[in-house]
C-alpha positions as CSV (number, residue, x, y, z in Angstrom):
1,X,-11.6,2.2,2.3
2,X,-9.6,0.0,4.9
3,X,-6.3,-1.6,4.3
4,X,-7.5,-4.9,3.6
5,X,-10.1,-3.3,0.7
6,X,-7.3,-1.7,-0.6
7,X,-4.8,-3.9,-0.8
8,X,-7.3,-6.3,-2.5
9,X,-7.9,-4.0,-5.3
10,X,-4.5,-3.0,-6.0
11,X,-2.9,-6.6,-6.5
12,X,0.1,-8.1,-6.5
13,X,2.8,-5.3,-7.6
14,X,-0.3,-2.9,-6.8
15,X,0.2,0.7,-5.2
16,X,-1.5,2.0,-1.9
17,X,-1.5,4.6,0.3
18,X,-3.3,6.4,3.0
19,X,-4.7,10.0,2.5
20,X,-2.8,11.7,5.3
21,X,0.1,10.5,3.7
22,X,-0.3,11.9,0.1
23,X,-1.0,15.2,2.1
24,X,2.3,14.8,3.8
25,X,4.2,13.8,0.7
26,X,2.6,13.1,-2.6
27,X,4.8,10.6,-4.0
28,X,4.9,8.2,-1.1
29,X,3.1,4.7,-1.1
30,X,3.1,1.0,-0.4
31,X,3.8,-1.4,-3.5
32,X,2.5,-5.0,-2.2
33,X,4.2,-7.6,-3.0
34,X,3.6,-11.4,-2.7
35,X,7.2,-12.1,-1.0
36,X,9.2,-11.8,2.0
37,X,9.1,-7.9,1.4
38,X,5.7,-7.7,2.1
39,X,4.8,-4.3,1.3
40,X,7.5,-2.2,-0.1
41,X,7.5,1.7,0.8
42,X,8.8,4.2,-1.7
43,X,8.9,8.0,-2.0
44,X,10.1,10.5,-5.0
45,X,10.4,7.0,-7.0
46,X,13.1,5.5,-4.7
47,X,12.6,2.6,-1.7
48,X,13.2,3.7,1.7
49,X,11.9,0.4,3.4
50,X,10.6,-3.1,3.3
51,X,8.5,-5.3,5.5
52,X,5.7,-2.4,6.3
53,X,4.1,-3.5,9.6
54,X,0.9,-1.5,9.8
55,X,-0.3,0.0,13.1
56,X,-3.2,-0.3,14.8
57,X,-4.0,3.2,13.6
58,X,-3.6,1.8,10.3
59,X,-5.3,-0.9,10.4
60,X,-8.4,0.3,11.3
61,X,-8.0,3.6,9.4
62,X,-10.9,4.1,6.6
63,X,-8.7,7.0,4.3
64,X,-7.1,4.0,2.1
65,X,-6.7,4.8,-1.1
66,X,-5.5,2.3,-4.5
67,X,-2.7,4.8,-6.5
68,X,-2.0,2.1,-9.6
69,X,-3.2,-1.4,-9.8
70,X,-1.0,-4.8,-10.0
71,X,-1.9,-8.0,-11.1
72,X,-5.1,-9.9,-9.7
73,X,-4.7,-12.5,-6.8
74,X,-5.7,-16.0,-7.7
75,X,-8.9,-17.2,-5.6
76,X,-10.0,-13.7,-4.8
């Protein structure tokens, strides 16, 4: 799925990450937040990074994927 598929699904607090990155490490993935952080990366449970500003590779990449689910968005 794309980015914005994915990130829809997962929700607020919500994890997501791409496949090529699971291949490259397994514990890496983007929580999304609903605050100045944006989206939040993290690998082997610790945060390495805020403010994730996808690329255009990324943003038009289909290998998406939802690892855990957050809370719902309201009006989506």
């Amino acid at each position: 799925m794309n980015i914005f598929e994915a990130v829809k699904i997962a929700g607020i607090g919500g994890k997501v990450t791409r496949s090529r990155d699971i291949e490259a490490d397994p514990t890496f993935y983007y929580q999304i937040t609903n605050t100045l952080a944006r989206l939040i990366m993290f690998t082997h449970g610790e945060q390495i990074g805020i403010r994730y500003e996808p690329s255009y590779d990324d943003l038009v990449a289909n290998d998406w994927v939802v690892i855990k689910k957050g809370t719902s968005v309201k009006g989506s």
